[in-house]
N, C-alpha and C positions, 0 to 999 in steps of 0.2 A: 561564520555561518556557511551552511554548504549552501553550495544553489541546483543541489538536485535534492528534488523533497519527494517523500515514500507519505500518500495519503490513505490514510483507511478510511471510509466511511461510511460508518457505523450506526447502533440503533440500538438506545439503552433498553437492557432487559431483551437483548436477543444473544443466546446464548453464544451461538458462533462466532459473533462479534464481539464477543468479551473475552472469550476464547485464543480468538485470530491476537486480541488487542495483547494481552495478558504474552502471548509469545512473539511476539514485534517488539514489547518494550523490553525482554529479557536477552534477545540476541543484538548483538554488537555490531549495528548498521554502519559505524566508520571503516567497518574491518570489508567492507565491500568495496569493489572497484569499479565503479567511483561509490564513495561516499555516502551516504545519504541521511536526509534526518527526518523523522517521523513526526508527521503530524497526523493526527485522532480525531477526526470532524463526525459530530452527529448529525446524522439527513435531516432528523426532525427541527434542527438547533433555526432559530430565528433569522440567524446569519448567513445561514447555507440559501444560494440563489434557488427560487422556483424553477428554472431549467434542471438545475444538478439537484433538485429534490426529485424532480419526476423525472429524470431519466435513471437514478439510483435508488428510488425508496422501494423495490422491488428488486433490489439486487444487491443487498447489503448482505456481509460483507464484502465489500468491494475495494479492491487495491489500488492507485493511480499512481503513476509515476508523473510527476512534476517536473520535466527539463528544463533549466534553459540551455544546455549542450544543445539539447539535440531541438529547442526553439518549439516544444509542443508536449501538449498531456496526454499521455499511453495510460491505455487501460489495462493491467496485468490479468492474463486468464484466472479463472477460479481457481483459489485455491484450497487443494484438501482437506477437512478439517483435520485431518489424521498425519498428519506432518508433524512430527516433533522437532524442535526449535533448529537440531541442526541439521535434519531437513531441507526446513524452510529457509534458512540462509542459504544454502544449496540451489534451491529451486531459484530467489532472488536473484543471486549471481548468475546463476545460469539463465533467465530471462534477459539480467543486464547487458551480460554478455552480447547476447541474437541483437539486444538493441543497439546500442554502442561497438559493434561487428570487435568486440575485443575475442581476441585470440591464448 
């Protein structure tokens, strides 16, 4: 299992979010440096805390990067819906990158 996790969180029956989700799971997140694996949380879901429902139920879809490298949760800027898959791997890595100061 990796230990840097890639969260979407999401909101069924919002197009963006099915959108974003649909090309997150067709791009090949191991091929990233570092790693990463994707998980798919809905804001509305019973399990998602009252904090991270109302800090995101107004900002779905929303991307978090999960570390424990780097010991904290990074919030990824908005991304385009007009990104095609490889892109967004692009844009990914190049986020990773700024964060993880890889060269």
């Amino acid at each position: 299992m990796n230990s840097e996790v890639l969260t979407l969180y999401s909101r069924q029956g919002c197009c963006l979010c099915q959108e974003l989700e649909r090309k997150l799971s067709n791009i090949c997140l191991n091929n990233l440096k570092p790693s990463l694996e994707l998980s798919i949380v809905d804001i509305d879901s019973i399990k998602v805390s009252l904090d991270i429902q109302m800090k995101y139920t107004n900002e779905v879809p929303i991307i978090v990067l999960d570390s424990t490298k780097l010991l904290k949760k990074i919030e990824l800027p908005r991304v385009s819906p007009r990104l095609k898959e490889d892109m967004l791997f692009s844009w990914i890595q190049k986020n990773l990158n700024s964060l993880y100061q890889i060269t």
